[in-house]
BAKELO-25986 format. One line per field, with one value per residue: residue in one letter; x, y, z of N, C-alpha, C, O in turn. Coordinates in steps of 0.001 Angstrom, whole numbers, always signed. Layout:
<rs>
rest: (A|...)
nc1: (X|...)
nc2: (Y|...)
nc3: (Z|...)
cac1: (X|...)
cac2: (Y|...)
cac3: (Z|...)
cc1: (X|...)
cc2: (Y|...)
cc3: (Z|...)
oc1: (X|...)
oc2: (Y|...)
oc3: (Z|...)
</rs>
This chain:
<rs>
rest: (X|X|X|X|X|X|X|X|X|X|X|X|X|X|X|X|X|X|X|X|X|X|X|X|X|X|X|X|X|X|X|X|X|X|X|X|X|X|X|X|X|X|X|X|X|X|X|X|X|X|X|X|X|X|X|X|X|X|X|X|X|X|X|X|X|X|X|X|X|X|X|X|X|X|X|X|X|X|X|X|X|X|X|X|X|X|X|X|X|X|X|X|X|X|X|X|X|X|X|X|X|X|X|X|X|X|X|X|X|X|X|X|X|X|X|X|X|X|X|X|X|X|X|X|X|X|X|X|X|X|X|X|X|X|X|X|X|X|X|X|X|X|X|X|X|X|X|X|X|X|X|X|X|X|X|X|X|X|X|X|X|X|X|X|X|X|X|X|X|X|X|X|X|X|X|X|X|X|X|X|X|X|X|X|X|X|X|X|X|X|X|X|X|X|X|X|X|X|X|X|X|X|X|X|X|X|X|X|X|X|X|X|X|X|X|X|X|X|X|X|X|X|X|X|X|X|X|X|X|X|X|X|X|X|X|X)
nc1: (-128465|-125719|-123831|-120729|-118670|-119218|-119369|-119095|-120522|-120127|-121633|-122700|-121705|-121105|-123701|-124826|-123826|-124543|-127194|-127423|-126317|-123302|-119612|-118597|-116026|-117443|-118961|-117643|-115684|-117936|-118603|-115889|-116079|-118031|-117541|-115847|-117889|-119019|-117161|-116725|-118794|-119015|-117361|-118310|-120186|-119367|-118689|-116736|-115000|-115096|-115150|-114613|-115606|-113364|-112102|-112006|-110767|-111214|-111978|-109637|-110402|-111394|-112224|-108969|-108356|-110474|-109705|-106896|-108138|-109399|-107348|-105855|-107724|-107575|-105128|-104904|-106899|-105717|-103529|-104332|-106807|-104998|-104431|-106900|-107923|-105900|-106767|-109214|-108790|-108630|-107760|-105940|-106219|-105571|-106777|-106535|-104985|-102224|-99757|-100225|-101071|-100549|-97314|-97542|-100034|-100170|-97842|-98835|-101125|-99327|-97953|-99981|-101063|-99053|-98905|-101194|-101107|-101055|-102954|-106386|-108904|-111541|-110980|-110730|-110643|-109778|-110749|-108901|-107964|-109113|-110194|-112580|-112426|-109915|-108090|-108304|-107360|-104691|-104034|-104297|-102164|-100118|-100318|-99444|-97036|-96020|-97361|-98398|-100725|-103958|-105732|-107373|-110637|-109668|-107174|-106897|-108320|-106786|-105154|-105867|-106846|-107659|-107145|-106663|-109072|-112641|-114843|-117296|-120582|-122675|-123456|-123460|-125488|-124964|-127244|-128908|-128492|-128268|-126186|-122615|-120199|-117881|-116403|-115867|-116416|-115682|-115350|-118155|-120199|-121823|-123035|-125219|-127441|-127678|-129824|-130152|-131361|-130556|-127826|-124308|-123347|-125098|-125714|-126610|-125623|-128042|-128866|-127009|-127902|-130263|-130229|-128716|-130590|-132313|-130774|-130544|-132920|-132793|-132314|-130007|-128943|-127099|-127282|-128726|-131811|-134470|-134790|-132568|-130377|-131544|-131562|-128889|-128171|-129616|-127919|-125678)
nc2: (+58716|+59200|+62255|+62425|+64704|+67153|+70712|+73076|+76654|+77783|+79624|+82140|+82339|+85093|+86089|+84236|+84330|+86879|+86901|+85869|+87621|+88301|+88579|+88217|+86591|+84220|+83195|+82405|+80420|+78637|+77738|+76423|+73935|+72716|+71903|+69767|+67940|+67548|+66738|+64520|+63146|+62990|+61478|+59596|+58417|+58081|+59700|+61148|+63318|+66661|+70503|+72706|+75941|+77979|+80487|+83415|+85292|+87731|+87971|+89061|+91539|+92503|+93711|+93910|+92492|+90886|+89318|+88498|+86440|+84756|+83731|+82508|+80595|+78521|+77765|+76376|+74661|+72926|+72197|+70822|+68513|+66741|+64301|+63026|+63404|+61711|+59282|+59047|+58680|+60438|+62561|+65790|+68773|+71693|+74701|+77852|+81099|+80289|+81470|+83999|+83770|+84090|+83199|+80864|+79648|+78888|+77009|+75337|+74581|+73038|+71415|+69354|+68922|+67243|+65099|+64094|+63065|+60138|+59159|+57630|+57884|+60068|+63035|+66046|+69548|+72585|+75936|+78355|+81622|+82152|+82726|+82927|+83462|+84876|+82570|+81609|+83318|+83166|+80340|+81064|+82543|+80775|+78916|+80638|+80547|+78335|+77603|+78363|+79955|+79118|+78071|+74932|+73944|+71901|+72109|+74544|+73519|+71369|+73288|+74677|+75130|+73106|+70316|+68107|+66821|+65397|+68138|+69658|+67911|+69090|+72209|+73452|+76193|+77518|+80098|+81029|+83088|+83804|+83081|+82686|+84014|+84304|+81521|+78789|+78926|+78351|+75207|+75163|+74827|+73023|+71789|+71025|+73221|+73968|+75976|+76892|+77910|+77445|+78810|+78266|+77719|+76311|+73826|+70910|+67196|+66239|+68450|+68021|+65564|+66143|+68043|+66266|+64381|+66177|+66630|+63889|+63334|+65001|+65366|+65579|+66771|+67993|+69597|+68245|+66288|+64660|+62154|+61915|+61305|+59498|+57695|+57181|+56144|+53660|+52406|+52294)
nc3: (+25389|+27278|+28023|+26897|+27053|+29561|+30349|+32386|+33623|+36101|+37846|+39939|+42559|+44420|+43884|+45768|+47871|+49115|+49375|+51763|+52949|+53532|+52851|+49330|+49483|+50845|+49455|+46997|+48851|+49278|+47307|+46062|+47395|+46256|+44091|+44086|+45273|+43000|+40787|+41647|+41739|+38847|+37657|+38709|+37488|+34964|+33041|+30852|+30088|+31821|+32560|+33688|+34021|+35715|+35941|+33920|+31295|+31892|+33815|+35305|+35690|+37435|+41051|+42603|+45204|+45698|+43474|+44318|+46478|+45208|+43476|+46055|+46980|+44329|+44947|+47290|+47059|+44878|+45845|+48087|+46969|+45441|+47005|+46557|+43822|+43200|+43972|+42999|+40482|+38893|+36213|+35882|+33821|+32008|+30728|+28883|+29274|+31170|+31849|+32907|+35552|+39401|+40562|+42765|+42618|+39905|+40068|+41885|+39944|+37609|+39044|+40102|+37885|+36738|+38077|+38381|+35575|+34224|+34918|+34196|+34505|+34810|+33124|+34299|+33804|+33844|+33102|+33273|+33604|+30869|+28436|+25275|+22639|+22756|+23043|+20400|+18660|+19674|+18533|+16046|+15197|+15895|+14234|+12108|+12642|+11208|+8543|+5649|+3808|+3517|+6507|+7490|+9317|+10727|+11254|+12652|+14656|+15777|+16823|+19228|+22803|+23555|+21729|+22712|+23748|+23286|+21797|+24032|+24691|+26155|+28047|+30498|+32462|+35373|+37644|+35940|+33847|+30481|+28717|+27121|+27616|+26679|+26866|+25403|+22444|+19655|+19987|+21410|+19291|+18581|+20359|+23309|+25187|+28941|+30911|+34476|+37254|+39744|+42078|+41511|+44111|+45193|+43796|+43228|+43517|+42504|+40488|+39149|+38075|+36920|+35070|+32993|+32787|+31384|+29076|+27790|+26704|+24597|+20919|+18883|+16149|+14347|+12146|+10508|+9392|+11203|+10229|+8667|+10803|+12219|+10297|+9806|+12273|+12447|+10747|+12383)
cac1: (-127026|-125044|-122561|-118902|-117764|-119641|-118628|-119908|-120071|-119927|-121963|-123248|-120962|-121483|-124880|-125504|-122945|-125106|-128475|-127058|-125558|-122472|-119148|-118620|-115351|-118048|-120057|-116656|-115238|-118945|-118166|-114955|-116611|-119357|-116521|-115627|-118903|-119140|-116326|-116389|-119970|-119088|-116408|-118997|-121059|-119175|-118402|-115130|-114383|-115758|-114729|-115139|-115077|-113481|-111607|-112738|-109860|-111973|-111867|-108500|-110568|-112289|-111565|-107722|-108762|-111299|-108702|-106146|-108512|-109025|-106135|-105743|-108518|-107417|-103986|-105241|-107900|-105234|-102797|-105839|-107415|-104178|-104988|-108588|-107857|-105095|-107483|-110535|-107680|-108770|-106442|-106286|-105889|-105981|-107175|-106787|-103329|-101793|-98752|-100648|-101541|-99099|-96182|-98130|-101346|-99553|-96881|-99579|-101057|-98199|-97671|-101146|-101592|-98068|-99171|-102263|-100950|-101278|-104760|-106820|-110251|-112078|-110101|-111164|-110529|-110283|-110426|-108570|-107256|-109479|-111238|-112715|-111800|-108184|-107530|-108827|-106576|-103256|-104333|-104708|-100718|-99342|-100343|-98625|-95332|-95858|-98170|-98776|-101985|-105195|-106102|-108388|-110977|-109365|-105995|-107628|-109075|-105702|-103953|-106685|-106013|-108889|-107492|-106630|-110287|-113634|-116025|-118732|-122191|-123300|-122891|-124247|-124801|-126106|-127435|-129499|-127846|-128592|-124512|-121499|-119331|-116718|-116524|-115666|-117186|-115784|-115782|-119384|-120991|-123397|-123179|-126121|-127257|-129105|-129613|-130424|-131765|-129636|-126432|-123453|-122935|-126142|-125766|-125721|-125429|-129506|-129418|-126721|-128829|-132189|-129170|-128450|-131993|-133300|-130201|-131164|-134316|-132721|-131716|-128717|-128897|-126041|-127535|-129446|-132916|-134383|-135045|-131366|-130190|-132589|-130939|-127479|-128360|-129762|-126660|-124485)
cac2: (+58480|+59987|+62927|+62157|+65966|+68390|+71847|+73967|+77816|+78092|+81041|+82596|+82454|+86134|+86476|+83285|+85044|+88327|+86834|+85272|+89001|+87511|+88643|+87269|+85197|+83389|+82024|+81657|+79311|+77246|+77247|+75261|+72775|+72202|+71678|+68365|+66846|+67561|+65854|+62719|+62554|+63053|+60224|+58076|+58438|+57543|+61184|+61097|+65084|+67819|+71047|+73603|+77578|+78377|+82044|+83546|+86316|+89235|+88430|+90057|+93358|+92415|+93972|+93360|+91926|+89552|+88426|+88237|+85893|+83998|+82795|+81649|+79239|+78075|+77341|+75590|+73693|+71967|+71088|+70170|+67727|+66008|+62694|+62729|+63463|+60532|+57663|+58461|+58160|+61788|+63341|+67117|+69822|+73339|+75298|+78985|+81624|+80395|+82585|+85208|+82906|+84146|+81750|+79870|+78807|+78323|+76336|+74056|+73758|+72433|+70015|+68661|+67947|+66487|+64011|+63078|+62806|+58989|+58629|+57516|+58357|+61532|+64171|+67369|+70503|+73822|+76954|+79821|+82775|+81515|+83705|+81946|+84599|+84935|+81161|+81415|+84260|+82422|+79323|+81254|+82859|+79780|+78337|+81439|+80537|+77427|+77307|+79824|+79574|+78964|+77265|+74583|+73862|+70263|+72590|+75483|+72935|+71034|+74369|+75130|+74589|+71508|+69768|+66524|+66329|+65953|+68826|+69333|+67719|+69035|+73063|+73393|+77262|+78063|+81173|+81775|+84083|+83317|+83566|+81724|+84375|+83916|+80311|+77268|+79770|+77550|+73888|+74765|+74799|+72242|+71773|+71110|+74017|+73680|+76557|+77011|+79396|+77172|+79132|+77568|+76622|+75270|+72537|+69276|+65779|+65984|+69417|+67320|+64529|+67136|+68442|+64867|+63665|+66790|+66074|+62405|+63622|+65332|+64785|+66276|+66544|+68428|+70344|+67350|+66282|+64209|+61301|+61343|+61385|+58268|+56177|+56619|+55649|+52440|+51689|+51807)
cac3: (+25529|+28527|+27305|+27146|+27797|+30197|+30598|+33029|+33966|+37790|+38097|+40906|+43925|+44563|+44867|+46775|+49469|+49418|+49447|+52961|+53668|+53538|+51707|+48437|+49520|+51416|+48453|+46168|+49370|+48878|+45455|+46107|+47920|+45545|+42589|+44856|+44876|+41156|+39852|+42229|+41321|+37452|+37986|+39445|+36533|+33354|+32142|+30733|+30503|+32751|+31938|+34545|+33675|+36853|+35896|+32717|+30811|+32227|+35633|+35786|+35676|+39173|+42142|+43072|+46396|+44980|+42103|+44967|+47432|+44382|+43238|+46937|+46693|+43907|+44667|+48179|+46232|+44142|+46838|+49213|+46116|+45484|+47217|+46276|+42432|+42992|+44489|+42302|+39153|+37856|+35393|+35705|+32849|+31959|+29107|+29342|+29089|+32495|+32061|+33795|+36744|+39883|+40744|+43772|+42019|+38797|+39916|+42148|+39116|+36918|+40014|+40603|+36445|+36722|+39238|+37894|+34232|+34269|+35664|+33040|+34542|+34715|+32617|+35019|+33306|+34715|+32197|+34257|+33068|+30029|+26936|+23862|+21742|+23131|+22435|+18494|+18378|+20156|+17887|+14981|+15678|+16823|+13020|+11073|+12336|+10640|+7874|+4700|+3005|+3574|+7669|+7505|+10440|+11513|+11613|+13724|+15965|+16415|+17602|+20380|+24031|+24032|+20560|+23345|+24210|+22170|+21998|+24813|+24322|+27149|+28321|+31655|+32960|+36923|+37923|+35330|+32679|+29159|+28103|+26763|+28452|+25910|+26963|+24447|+21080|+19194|+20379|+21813|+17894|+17806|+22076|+23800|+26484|+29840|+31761|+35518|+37714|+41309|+41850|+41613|+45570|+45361|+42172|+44132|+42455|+42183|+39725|+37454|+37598|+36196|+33521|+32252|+31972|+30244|+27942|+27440|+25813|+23428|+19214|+18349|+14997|+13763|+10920|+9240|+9433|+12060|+9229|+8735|+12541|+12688|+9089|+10402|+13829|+11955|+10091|+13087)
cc1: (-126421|-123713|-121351|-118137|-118770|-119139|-119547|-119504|-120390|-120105|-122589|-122785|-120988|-122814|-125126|-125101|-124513|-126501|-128776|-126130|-124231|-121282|-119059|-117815|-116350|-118625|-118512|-115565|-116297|-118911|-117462|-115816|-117374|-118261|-116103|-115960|-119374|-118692|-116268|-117869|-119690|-118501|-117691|-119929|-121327|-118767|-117243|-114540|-115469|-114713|-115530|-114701|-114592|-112662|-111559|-111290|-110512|-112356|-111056|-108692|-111670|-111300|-109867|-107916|-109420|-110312|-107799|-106562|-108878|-108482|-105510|-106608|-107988|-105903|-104487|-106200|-106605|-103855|-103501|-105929|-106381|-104647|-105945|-108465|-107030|-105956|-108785|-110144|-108014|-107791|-106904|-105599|-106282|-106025|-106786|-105068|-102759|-100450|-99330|-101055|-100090|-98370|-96871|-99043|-100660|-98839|-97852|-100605|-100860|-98131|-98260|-101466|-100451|-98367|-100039|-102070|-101273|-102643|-105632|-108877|-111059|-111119|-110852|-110223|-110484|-110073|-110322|-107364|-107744|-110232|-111263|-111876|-110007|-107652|-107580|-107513|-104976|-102933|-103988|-102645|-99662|-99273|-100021|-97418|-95223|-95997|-98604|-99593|-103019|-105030|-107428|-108982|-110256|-107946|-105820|-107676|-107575|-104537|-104735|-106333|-106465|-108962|-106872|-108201|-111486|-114441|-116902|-119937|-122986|-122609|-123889|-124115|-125583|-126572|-128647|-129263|-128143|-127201|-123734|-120522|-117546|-116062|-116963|-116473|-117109|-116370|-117611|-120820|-122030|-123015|-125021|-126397|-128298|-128668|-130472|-130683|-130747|-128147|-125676|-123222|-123869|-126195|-124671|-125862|-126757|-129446|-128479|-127320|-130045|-131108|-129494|-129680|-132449|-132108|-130312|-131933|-134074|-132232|-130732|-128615|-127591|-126173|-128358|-130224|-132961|-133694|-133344|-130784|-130539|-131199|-129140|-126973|-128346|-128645|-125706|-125123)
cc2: (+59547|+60579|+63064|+63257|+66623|+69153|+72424|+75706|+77702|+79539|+81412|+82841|+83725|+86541|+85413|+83932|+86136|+87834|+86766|+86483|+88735|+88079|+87903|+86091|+84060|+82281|+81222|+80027|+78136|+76788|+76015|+74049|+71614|+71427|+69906|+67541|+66477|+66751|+64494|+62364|+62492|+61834|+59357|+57799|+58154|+59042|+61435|+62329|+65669|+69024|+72354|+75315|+78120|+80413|+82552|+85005|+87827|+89491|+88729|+91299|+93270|+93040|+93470|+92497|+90667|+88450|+87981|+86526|+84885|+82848|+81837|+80470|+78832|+76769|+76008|+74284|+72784|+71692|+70033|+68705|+66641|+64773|+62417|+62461|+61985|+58742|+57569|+58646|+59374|+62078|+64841|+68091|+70809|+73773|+77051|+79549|+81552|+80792|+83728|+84752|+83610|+83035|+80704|+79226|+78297|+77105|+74961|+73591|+72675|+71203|+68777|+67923|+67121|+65365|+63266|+62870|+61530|+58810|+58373|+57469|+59676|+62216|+65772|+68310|+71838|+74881|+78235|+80561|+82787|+82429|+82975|+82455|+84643|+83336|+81252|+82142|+83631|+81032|+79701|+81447|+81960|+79224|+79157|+81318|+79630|+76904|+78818|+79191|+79665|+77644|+76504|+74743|+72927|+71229|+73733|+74490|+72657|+71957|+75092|+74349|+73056|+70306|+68308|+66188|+66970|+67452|+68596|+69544|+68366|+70526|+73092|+75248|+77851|+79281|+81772|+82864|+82947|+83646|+82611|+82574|+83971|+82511|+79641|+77564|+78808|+75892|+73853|+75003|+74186|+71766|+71987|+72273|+73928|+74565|+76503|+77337|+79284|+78164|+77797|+76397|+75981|+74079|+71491|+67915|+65973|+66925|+68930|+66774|+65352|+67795|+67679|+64439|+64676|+66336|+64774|+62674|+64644|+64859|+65603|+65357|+66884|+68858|+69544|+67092|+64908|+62852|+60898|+60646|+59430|+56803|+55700|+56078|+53939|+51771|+51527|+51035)
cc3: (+26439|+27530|+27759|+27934|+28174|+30404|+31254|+33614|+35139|+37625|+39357|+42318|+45026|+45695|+45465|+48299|+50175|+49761|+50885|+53649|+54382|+52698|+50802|+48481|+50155|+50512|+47406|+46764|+49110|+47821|+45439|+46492|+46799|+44584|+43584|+44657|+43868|+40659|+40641|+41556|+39541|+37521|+38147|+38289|+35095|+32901|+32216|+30536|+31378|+32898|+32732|+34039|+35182|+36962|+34337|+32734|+31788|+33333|+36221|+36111|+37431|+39957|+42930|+43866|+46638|+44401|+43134|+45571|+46534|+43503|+44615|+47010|+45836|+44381|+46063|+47698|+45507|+44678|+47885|+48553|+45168|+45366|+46361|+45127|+41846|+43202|+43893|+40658|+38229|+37419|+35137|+34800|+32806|+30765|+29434|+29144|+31147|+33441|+33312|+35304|+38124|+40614|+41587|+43179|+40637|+39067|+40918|+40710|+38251|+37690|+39623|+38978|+36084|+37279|+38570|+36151|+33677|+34556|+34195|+33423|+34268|+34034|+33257|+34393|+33674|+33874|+33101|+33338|+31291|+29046|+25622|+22659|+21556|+22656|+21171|+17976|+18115|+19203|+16704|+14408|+15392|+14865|+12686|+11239|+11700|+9549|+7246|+4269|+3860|+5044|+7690|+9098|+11309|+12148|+12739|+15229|+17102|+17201|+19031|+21494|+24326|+22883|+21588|+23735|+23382|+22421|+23180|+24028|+25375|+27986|+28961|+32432|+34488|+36397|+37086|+34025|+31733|+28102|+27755|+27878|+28342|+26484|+25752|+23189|+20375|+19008|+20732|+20588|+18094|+19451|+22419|+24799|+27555|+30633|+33173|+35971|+39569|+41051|+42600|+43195|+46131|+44423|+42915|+42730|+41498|+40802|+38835|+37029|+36124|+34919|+32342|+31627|+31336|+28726|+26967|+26407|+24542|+22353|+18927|+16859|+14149|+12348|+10283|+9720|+10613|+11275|+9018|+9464|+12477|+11484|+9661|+11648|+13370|+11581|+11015|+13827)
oc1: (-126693|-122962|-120958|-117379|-119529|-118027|-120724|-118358|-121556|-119270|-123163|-123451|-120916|-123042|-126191|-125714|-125167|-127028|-129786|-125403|-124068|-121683|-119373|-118128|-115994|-118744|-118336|-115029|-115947|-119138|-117887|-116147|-117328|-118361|-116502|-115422|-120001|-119348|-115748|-118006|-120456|-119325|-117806|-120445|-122309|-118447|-116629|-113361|-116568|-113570|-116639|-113558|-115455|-112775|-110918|-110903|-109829|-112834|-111132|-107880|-112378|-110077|-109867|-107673|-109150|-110151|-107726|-105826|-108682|-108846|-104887|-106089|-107175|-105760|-104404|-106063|-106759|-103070|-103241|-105406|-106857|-105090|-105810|-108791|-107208|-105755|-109500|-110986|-107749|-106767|-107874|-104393|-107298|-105389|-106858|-104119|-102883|-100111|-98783|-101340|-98898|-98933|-96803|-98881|-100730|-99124|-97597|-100804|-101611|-98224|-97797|-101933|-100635|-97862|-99868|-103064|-101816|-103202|-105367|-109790|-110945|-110032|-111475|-109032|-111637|-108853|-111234|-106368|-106987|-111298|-110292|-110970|-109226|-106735|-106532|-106770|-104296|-101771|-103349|-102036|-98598|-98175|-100391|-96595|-94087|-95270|-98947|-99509|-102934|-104441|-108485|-108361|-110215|-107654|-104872|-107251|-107242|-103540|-104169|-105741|-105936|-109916|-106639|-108377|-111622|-114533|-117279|-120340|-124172|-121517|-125023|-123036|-126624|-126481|-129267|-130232|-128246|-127211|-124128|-120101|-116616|-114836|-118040|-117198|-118133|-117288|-118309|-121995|-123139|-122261|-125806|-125380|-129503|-127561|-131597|-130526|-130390|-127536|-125945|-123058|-123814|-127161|-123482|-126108|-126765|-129939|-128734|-127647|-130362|-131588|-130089|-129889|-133203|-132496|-130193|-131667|-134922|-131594|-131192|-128396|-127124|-125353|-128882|-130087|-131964|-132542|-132930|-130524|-129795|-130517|-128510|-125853|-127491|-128376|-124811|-124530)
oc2: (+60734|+59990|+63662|+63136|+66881|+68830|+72393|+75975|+77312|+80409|+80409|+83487|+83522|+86883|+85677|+84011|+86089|+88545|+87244|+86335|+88908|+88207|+86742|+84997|+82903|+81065|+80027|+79131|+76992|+75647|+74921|+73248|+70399|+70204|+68939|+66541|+65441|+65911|+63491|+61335|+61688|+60925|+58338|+56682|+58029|+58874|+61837|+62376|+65148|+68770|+72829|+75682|+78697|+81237|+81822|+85565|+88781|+90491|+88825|+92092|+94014|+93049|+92622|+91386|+89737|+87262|+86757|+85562|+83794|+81757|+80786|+79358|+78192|+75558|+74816|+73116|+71603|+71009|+68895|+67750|+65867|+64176|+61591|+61304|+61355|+57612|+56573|+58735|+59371|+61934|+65167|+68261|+71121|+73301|+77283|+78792|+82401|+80679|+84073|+85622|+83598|+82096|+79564|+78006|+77084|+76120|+73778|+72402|+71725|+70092|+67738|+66797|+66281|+64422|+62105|+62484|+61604|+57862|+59043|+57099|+60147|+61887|+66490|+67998|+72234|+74957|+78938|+80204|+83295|+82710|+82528|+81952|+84497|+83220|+80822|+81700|+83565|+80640|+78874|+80761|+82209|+79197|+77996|+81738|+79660|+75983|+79867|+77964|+80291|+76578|+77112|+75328|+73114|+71124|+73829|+74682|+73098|+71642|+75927|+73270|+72167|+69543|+67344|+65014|+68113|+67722|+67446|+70421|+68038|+70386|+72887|+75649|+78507|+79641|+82777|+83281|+81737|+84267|+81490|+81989|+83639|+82618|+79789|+76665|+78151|+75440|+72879|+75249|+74658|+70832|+72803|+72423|+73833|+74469|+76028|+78335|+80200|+78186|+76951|+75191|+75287|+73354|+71250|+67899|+65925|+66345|+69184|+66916|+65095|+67915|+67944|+64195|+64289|+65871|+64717|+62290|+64991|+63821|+66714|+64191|+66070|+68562|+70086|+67408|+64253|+62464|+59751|+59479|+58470|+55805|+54654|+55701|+53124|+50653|+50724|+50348)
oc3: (+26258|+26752|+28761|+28897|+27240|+30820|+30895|+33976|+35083|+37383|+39784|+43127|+46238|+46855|+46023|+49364|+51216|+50617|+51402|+54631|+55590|+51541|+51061|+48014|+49933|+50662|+47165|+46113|+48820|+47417|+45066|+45617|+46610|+44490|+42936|+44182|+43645|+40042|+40153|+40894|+39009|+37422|+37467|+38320|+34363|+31724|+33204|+30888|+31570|+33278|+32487|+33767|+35843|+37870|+33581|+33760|+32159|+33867|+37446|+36588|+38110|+39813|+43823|+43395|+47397|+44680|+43030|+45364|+47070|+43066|+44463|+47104|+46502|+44215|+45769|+48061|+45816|+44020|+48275|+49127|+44337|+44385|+45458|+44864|+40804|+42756|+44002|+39764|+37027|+38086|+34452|+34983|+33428|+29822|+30641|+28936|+32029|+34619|+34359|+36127|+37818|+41176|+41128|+43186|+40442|+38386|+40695|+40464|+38029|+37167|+39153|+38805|+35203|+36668|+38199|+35536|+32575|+34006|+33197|+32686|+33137|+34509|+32475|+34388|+33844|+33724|+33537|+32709|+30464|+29595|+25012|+21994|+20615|+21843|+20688|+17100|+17091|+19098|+16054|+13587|+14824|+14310|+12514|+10426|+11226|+9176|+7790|+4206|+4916|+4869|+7856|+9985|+12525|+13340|+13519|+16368|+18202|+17851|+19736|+21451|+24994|+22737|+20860|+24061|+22945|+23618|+23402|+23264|+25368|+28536|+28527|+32868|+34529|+35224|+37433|+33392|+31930|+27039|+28078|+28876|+29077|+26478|+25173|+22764|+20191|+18323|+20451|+20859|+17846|+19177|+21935|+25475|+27317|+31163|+33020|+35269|+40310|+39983|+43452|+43377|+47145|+44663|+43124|+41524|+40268|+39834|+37658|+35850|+34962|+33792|+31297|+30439|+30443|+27654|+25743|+25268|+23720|+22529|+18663|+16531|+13352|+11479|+9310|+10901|+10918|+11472|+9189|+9169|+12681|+11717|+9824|+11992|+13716|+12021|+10751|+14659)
</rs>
């Protein structure tokens, strides 16, 4: 069975630059690109979220210059991807504290998920300015102005930035690192993981494809035995 939500860490942009003795904006502009062929190809594919880590809480502590050049891609990326997002009926969202975002990329933000609010295809996701931790926290907050006692999980969930969209089956990470990278702690519980060794501005259609099918082949059990997995499969 093909998984509903993918999330992916976009790692490597960096060293792909350097390997190619190259600054790093070099690999973070191939980056962009790649993010293109991703989501039209996810679109084309049936995968109704995709759920990109594209600025993680702790990449505020990067180099000014970096963080600066940055936020310019970004903001160009989502006036650029306009049309495109409009004619292949994507609907775009954000997860992440995007207060801290500065006025230009923020406010193309706000635009670009304004626009595509209606679209009822792809739900593209972008987690910027994003920490797992920091959401649980803001979640946790957000329910004490409201609610004394005891927080269930269903009530937790519903105060997190991702309680409009299911869980990812499917956590996809380039580069190679063996990390979450305070990425989706929660939601990514019982998440499938496939890691990579391609960086990021290399992960063409083909290295989702080799994702998907090792995912295929797996049982997601969810704590219970295969034998179970199998009877309730039967009954539905």
């Amino acid at each position: 069975m093909a998984p509903a939500h993918v999330a992916i860490i976009m790692d490597g942009n960096g060293r792909w630059a350097q390997s190619r003795k190259r600054p790093r904006l070099f690999g973070h502009i191939r980056g962009t690109k790649r993010v293109r062929e991703i989501v039209q190809y996810a679109g084309e594919l049936g995968i109704k979220y995709l759920t990109l880590y594209a600025f993680s809480e702790e990449n505020w502590g990067r180099p000014t210059q970096e963080v600066s050049v940055l936020m310019k891609l970004l903001e160009k990326y989502l006036v650029r991807e306009r049309a495109t997002l409009m004619k292949n009926n994507v609907r775009l969202f954000s997860i992440g504290d995007r207060s801290k975002l500065p006025d230009g990329p923020r406010r193309a933000l706000e635009k670009t998920m304004s626009l595509t609010s209606h679209n009822t295809g792809l739900q593209l996701t972008f987690a910027l300015s994003y920490g797992s931790r920091q959401e649980i926290v803001r979640a946790i907050n957000k329910l004490r102005e409201t609610k004394q006692g005891v927080i269930s999980e269903d009530e937790l969930a519903q105060a997190l930035d991702t309680s409009e969209m299911p869980d990812p089956d499917l956590i996809i990470r380039t580069s190679g690192e063996h990390r979450l990278s305070n990425f989706l702690l929660w939601q990514g519980a019982y998440s499938e993981f496939y890691v990579t060794e391609t960086l990021w501005p290399d992960f063409t259609k083909e290295e989702l494809d080799l994702a998907l099918n090792n995912y295929s082949q797996r049982e997601r059990r969810f704590g219970l035995t295969s034998q179970q997995v199998s009877s309730e499969a039967n009954v539905q």
